[in-house]
ZAMARGU-4260 file (C-alpha; in steps of 0.2 Angstrom, whole numbers, plus 5000, padded with zeros to 4 digits):
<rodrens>
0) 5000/5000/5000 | 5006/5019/4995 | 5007/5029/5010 | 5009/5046/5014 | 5012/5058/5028
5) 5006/5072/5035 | 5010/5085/5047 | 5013/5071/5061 | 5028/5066/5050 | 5036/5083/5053
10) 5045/5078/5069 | 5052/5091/5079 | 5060/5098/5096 | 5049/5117/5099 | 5064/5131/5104
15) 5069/5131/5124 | 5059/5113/5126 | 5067/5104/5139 | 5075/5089/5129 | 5069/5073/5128
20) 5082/5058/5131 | 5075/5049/5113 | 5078/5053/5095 | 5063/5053/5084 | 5060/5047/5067
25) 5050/5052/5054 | 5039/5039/5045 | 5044/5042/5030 | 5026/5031/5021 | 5011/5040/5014
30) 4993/5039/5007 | 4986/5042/4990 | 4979/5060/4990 | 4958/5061/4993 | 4945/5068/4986
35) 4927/5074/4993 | 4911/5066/4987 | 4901/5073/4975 | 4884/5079/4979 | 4870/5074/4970
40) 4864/5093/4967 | 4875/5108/4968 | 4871/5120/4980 | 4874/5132/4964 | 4859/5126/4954
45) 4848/5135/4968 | 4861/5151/4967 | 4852/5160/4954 | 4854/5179/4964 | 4871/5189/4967
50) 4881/5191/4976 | 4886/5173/4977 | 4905/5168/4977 | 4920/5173/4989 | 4908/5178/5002
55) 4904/5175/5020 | 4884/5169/5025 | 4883/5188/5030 | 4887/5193/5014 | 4897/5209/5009
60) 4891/5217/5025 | 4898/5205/5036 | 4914/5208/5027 | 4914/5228/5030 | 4910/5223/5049
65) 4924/5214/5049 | 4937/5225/5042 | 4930/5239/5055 | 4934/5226/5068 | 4943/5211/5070
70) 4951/5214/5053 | 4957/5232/5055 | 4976/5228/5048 | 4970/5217/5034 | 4958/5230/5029
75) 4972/5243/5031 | 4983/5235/5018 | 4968/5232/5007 | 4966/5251/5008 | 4984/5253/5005
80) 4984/5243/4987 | 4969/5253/4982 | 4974/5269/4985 | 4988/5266/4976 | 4978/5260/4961
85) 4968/5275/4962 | 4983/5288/4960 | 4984/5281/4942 | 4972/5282/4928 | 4965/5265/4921
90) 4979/5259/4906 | 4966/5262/4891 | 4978/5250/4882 | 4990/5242/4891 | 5005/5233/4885
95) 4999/5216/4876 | 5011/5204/4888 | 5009/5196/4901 | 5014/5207/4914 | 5005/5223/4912
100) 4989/5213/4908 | 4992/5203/4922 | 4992/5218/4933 | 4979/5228/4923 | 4965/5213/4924
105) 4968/5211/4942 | 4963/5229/4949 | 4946/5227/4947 | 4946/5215/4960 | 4956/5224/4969
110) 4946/5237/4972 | 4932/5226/4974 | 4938/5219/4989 | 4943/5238/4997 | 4923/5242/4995
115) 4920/5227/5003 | 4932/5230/5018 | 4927/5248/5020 | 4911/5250/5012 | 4916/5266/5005
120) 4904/5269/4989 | 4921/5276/4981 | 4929/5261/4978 | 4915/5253/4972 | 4913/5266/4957
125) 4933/5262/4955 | 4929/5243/4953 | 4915/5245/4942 | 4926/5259/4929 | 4942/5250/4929
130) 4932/5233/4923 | 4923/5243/4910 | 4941/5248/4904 | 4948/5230/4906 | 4932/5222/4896
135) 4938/5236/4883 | 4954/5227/4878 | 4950/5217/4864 | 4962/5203/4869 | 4971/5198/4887
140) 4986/5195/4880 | 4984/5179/4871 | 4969/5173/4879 | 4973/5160/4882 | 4985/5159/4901
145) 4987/5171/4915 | 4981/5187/4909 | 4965/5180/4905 | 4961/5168/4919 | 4966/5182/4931
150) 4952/5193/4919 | 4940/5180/4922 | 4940/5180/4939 | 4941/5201/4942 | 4926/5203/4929
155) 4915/5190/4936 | 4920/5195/4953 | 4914/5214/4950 | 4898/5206/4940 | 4893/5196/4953
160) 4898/5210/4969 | 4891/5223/4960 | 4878/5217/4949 | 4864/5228/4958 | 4874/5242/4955
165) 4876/5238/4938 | 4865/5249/4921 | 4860/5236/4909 | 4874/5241/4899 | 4885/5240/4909
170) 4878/5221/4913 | 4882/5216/4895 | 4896/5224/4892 | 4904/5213/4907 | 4894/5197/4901
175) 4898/5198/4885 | 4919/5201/4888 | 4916/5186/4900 | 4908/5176/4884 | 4920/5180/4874
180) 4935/5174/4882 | 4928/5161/4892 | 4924/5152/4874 | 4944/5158/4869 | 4949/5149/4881
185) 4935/5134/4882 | 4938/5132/4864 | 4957/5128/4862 | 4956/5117/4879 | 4969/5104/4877
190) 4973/5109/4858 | 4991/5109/4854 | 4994/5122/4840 | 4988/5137/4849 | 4998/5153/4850
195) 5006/5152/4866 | 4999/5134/4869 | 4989/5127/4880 | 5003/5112/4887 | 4995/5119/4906
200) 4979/5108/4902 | 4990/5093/4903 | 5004/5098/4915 | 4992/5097/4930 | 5005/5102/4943
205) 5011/5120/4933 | 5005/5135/4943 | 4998/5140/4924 | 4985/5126/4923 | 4977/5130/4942
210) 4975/5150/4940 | 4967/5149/4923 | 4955/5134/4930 | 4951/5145/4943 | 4946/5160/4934
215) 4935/5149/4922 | 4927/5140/4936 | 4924/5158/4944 | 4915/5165/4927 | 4905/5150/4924
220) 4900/5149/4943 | 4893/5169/4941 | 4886/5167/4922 | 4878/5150/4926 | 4860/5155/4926
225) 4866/5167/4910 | 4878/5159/4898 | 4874/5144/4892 | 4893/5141/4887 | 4898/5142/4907
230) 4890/5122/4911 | 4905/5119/4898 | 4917/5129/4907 | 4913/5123/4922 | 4916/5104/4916
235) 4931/5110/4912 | 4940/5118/4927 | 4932/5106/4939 | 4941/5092/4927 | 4956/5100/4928
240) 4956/5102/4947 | 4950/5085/4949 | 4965/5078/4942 | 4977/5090/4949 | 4969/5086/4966
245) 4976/5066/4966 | 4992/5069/4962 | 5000/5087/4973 | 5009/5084/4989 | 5000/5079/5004
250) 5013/5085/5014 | 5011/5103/5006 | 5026/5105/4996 | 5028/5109/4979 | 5044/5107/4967
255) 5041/5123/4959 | 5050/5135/4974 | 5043/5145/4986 | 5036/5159/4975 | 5026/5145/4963
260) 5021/5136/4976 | 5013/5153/4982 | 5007/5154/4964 | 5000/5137/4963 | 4994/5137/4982
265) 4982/5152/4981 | 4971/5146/4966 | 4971/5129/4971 | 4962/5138/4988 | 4953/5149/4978
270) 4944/5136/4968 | 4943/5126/4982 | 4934/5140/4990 | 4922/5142/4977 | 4920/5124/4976
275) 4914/5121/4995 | 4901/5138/4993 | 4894/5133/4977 | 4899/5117/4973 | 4895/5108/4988
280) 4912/5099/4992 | 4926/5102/5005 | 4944/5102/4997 | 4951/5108/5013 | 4942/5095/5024
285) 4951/5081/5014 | 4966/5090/5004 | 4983/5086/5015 | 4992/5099/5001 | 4981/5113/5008
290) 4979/5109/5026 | 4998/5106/5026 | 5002/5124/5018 | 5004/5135/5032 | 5014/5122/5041
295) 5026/5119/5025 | 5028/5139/5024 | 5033/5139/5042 | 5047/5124/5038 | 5056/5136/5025
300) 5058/5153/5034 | 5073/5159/5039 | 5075/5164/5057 | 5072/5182/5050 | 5056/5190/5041
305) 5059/5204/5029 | 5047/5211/5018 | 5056/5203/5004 | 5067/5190/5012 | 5059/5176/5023
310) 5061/5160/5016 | 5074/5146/5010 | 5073/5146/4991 | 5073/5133/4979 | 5065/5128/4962
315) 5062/5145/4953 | 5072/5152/4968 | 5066/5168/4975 | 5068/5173/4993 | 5050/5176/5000
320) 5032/5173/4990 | 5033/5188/4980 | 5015/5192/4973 | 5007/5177/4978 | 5007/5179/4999
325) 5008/5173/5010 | 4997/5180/5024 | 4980/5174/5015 | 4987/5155/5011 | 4991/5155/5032
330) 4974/5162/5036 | 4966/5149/5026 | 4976/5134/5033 | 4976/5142/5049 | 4954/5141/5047
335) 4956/5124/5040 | 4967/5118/5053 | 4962/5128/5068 | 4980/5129/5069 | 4986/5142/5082
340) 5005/5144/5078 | 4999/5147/5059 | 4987/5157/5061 | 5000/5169/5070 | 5012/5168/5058
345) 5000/5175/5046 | 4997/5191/5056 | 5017/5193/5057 | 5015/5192/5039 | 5002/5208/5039
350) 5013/5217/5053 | 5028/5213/5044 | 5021/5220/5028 | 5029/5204/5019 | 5018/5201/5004
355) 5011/5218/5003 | 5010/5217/4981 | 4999/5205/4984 | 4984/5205/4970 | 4973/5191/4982
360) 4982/5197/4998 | 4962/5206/5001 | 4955/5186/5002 | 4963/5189/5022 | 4950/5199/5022
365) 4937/5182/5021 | 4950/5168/5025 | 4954/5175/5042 | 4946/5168/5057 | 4946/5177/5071
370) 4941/5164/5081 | 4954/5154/5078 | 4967/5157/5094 | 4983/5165/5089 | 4998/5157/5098
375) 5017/5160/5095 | 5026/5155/5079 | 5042/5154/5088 | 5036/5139/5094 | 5033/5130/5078
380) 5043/5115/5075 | 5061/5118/5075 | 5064/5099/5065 | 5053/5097/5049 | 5054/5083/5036
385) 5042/5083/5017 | 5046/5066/5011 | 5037/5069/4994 | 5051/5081/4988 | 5064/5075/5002
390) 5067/5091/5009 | 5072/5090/5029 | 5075/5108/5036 | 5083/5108/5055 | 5089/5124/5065
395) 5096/5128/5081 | 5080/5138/5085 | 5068/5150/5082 | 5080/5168/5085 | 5083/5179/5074
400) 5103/5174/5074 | 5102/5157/5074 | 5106/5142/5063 | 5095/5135/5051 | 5100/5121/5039
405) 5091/5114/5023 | 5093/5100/5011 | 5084/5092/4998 | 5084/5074/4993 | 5069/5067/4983
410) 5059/5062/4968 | 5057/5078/4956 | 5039/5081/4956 | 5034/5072/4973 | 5031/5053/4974
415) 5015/5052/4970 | 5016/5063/4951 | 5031/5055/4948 | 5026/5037/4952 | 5011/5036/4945
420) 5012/5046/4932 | 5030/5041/4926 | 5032/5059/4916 | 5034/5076/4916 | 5018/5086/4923
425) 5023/5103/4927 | 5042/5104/4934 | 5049/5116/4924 | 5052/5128/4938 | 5063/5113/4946
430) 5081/5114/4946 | 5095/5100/4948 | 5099/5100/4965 | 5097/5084/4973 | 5105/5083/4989
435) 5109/5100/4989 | 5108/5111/5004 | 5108/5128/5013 | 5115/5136/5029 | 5111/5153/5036
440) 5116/5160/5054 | 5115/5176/5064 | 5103/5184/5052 | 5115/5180/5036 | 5115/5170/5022
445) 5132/5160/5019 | 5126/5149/5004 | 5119/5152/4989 | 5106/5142/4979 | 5110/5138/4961
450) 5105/5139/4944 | 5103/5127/4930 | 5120/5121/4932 | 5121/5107/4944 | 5138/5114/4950
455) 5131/5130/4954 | 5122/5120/4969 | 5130/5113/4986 | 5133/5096/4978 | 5146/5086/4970
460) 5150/5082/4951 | 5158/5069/4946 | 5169/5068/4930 | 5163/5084/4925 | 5145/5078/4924
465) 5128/5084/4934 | 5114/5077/4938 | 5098/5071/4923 | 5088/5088/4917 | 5102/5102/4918
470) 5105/5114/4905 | 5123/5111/4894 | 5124/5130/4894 | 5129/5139/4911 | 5120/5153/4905
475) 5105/5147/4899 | 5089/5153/4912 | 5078/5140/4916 | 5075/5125/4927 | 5076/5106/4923
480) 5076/5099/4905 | 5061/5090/4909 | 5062/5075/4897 | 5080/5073/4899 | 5074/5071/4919
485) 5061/5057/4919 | 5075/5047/4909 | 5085/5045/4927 | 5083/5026/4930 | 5078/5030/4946
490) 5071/5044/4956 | 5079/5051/4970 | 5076/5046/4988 | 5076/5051/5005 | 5083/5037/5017
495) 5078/5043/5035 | 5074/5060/5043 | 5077/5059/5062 | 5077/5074/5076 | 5085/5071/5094
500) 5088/5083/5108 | 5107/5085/5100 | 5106/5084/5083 | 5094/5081/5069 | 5099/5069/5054
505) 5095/5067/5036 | 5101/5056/5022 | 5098/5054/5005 | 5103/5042/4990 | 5106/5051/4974
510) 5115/5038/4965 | 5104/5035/4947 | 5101/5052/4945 | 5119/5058/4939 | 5121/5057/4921
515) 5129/5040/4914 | 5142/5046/4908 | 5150/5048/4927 | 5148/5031/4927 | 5143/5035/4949
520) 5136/5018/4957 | 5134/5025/4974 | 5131/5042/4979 | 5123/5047/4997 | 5124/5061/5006
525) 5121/5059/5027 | 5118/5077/5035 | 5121/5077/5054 | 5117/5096/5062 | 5124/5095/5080
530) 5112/5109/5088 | 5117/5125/5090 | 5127/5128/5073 | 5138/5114/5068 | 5134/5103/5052
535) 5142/5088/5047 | 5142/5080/5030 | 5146/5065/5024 | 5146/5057/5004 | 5149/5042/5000
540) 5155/5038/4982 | 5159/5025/4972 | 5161/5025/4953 | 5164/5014/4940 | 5170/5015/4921
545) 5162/5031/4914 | 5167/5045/4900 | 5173/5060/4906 | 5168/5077/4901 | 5185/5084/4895
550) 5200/5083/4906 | 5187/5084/4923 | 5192/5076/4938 | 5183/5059/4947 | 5175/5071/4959
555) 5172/5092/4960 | 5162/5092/4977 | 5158/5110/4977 | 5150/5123/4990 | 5144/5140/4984
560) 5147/5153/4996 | 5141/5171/4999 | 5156/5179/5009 | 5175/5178/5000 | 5183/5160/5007
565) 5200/5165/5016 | 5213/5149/5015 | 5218/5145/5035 | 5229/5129/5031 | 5226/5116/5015
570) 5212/5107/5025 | 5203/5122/5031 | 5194/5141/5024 | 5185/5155/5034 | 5167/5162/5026
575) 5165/5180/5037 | 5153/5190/5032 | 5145/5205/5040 | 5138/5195/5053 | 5138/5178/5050
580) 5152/5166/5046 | 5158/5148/5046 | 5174/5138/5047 | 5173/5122/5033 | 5185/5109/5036
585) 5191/5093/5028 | 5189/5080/5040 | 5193/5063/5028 | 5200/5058/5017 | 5216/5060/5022
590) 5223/5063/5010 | 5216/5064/4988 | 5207/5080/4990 | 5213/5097/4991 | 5201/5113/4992
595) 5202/5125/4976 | 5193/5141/4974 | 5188/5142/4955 | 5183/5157/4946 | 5164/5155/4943
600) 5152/5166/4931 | 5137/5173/4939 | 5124/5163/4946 | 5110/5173/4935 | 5096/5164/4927
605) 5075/5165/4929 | 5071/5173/4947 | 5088/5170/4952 | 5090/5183/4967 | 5104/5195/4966
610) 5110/5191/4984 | 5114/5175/4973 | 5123/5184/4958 | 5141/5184/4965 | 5146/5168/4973
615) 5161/5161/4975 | 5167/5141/4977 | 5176/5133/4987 | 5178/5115/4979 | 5184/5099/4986
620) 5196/5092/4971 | 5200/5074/4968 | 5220/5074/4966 | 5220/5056/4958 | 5208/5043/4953
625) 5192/5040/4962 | 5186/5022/4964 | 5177/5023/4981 | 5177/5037/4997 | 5170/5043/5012
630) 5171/5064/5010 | 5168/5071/5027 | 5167/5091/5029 | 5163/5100/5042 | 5153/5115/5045
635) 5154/5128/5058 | 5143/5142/5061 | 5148/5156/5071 | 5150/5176/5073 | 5159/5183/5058
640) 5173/5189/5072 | 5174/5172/5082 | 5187/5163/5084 | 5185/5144/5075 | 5181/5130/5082
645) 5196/5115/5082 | 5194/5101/5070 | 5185/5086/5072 | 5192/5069/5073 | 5187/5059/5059
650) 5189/5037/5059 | 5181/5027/5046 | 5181/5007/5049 | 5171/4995/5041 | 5158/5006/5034
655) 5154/5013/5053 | 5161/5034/5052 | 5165/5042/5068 | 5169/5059/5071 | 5174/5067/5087
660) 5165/5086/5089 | 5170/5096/5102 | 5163/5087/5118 | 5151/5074/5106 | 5154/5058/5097
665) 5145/5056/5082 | 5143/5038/5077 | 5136/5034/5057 | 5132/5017/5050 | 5134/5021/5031
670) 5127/5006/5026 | 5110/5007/5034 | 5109/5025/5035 | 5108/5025/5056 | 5119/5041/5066
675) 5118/5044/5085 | 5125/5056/5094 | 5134/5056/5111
</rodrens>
């Protein structure tokens, strides 16, 4: 049987908990996603007035009360966006890309939701004359993606919202935009030789697919009484959510990066909002990848929230949830989960002013419950494990200053899309970077996160060859080449996740993913973070015959590194930055490998951060041929002016490593993946 887990999986030690005597393991088995029943009549065959959609039982009034009461700061920030909108005059023709579009369609909606936080008549009129402007353009780009599911969903939303308010003309005018390019896109559903395509109707786990279902299943919900055509459309979308719904993460994650997963996480909510109001079934009552949302959010922050700067990146690697979030995603896991440590989160969000571009940032506005106690996110697991993408994150606590590690080891899209499904369904925003990983300390980032290039992440290479899926050119943007990817013989795996009052452990097997040519028949990583800041890791390699890529050595085991890398002996560099810094040491082999520091271009490439630009490398180098090794290096956080730490003791015999740290012993079987700590 397939099994899956959930948030009991994420096994952790909450900061300043006394510490428990036993190390706990995560249960790394999981369950087929579920769906809700059907009922035999939708709520939304009796819907025939308006408002109906996006709204409480109270309607649009219990939404003003709110946003005069328990909502005030949601209702501020709503304001905020709006007035901003309002210094500028509706684009009579905006740009026909993506971007402008984007942002013109949307305002409608916008505004929408500052009427209904404020109930000022104002912003109502605002609504009601930038979707007249809006249902002037005579196309949304190509009609058929973003621009145009985001239309769908503004226009309906004002029709619906405002429809009493609304002159016969006007009424048309909307229903008649909405017609039109509800059937543009309707009509070239699943069709292959469409400008700009339509490869989102099959790649069910692209962030394109869920927001232009939404904003179909939004218009048709509206126009069902009215347009014949929206049964259709509605057959569609829910199709499409249908599908996508048995095969995302239950454990929340998505291998699109923090910002997509934003993306892809709001839609899926939204439709599943509409879904439970007029559709008469619960996505968030059986949906682990929703319920698990706020809690896989939480897993990735950095001690630190900035506006702008909150999260571990990967995939399409930006450093918080741009555009897309966060606070509404938390509220609505928070409501779904009555989960008090989200829901506080959230409002750090609000306060913090991350996430303030937000075009849905207004749905706070319904998806917070204010009943739903608010507790303290600093006590949110310190230990956290996703076995569908094999990402483990650990930290040494909550603090602004402290430690936080985070590694990734696990099948591309999740095990359940990539197992079932055997192909390519949306990872085209993943990178080639397992069992890569990150380490941040005293409110700094030391690492960087990588590109297309598989060298350009905290991982080895071996003959001069990366992993299945990366790019050839280093300067290529992009993430995987997806086909080349589902051609690895075997997916990657997370071996064992574990958290103990010392250390947390990870370890992962990456050994059929590098391409043949390295000829690698063993590569695992093991990851032992030794609570506050120290981080061992350990690879075991062993490679066969292979074809290297020019004159490349057996193995380039590289770490990419914010602050310059200042030599301190041949087995050991300084990384200081401003505030942070660690010590690396070679701990074993003895002897083979020497530390190089390479000249690297630019680590530039799609939604590549510009903390990331400049890097540097320091890079493990195998002096001679490599048949089989045990690397171990060493990891030290501290205090950009500390002093470092001595260097560990390191013994390898009969497959059992053991490594002297300071005043603990830590003792790892290789072989069946097992550490403990003393």
């Amino acid at each position: 049987m397939r099994t899956s887990v959930w948030l009991a999986a994420v096994l952790s030690l909450a900061a300043g908990a006394e510490e428990a005597s036993e190390v706990r393991v995560v249960n790394l088995e999981y369950v087929t996603p579920k769906l809700p029943p059907k009922p035999e009549r939708m709520p939304l065959d009796e819907q025939t007035g308006h408002p109906r959609i996006m709204i409480p039982d109270g309607g649009l009034k219990e939404l003003t009360e709110r946003g005069k009461t328990t909502h005030q700061a949601i209702a501020a920030a709503i304001v905020k966006q709006a007035e901003e909108m309002l210094e500028e005059e509706p684009e009579a023709s905006p740009r026909n890309a993506e971007g402008p579009m984007r942002r013109a369609v949307r305002k409608p909606a916008q505004l929408a939701w500052a009427y209904a936080a404020t109930g000022d008549a104002k912003y109502r009129a605002a609504a009601i004359k930038y979707a007249e402007v809006v249902c002037a353009y005579p196309h949304w780009d190509i009609d058929v993606d973003l621009a145009a599911g985001h239309g769908l969903w503004a226009i309906a939303l004002a029709y619906d919202w405002f429809h009493a308010d609304l002159s016969d003309a006007q009424k048309k005018l909307f229903r008649e935009k909405v017609k039109l390019q509800g059937e543009r896109m309707a009509k070239v559903w699943g069709a292959e030789k469409v400008k700009g395509g339509t490869w989102w109707t099959k790649e069910l786990l692209q962030n394109h697919g869920q927001v232009n279902s939404a904003g179909l299943a939004a218009a048709a919900i509206v126009f069902y009484h009215e347009l014949p055509e929206a049964k259709r459309w509605l057959e569609l979308a829910n199709g499409h959510f249908e599908k996508v719904f048995t095969i995302v993460n239950e454990d929340g994650s998505s291998m699109e990066g923090i910002n997509y997963w934003g993306y892809s996480m709001e839609h899926m909510m939204l439709y599943a909002e509409l879904a439970r109001r007029n559709l008469g079934r619960d996505f968030f009552a059986t949906s682990g990848y929703l319920r698990n949302s706020g809690r896989f959010l939480a897993a990735h922050l950095t001690p630190w929230i900035r506006p702008d700067d909150f999260v571990f990146p990967f995939g399409a690697a930006a450093t918080s949830t741009g555009t897309h979030g966060p606070a509404h995603i938390l509220f609505k896991s928070a409501a779904a989960t009555r989960d008090p440590l989200v829901q506080d989160l959230a409002w750090s969000m609000i306060e913090n002013n991350s996430g303030k571009h937000s075009p849905l940032l207004p749905l706070s506005l319904l998806w917070c419950d204010a009943s739903v106690a608010r507790g303290k996110r600093t006590e949110f697991p310190a230990f956290a494990a996703f076995p569908e993408l094999g990402i483990v994150t650990a930290r040494g606590g909550w603090d602004e200053q402290a430690t936080a590690l985070w590694f990734k080891c696990g099948a591309y899209q999740g095990r359940t899309a990539s197992e079932i499904l055997k192909r390519n369904s949306g990872s085209g925003h993943a990178r080639p970077d397992q069992t890569a990983f990150q380490f941040v300390s005293r409110g700094e980032r030391l690492t960087a996160y990588g590109n297309a290039r598989c060298e350009n992440h905290n991982l080895p290479i071996f003959r001069g060859l990366g992993q299945f899926g990366e790019h050839g050119d280093p300067d290529r943007e992009g993430g995987l080449v997806v086909s080349e990817a589902f051609t690895a013989p075997e997916q990657p795996k997370l071996l064992r996740a574990e958290d103990g009052p010392r250390h947390s452990y990870a370890a992962g097997d990456a050994s059929k993913i590098y391409k043949l040519e390295a000829g690698v028949k063993t590569y695992r990583r093991h990851l032992v973070f030794l609570k506050p800041d120290g981080l061992l890791v350990v690879d075991e390699i062993e490679l066969g015959d292979g074809k290297p890529a020019g004159k490349a050595p057996d193995v380039s085991w590289n770490l990419n590194v914010l602050p310059d890398p200042v030599k301190k002996s041949a087995r050991h560099y300084r990384v200081d930055g401003k505030q942070g810094g660690m010590d690396v040491m070679l701990c074993a082999p003895a002897e083979g490998f020497a530390f190089e520091t390479p000249a690297v271009k630019p680590n530039t490439g799609y939604m590549m951060p510009e903390v990331f630009h400049q890097r540097k490398r320091l890079a493990l180098v195998s002096q001679e041929p490599v048949k089989r090794t045990v690397l171990a290096v060493y990891l030290h956080a501290r205090g950009a002016t500390e002093a470092s730490p001595a260097a560990p003791r390191v013994t390898l015999t009969d497959g059992n490593l053991t490594a002297e740290i300071g005043s603990r012993t830590v003792a790892l079987n290789l072989a069946e993946a097992a550490c403990t700590v003393k």
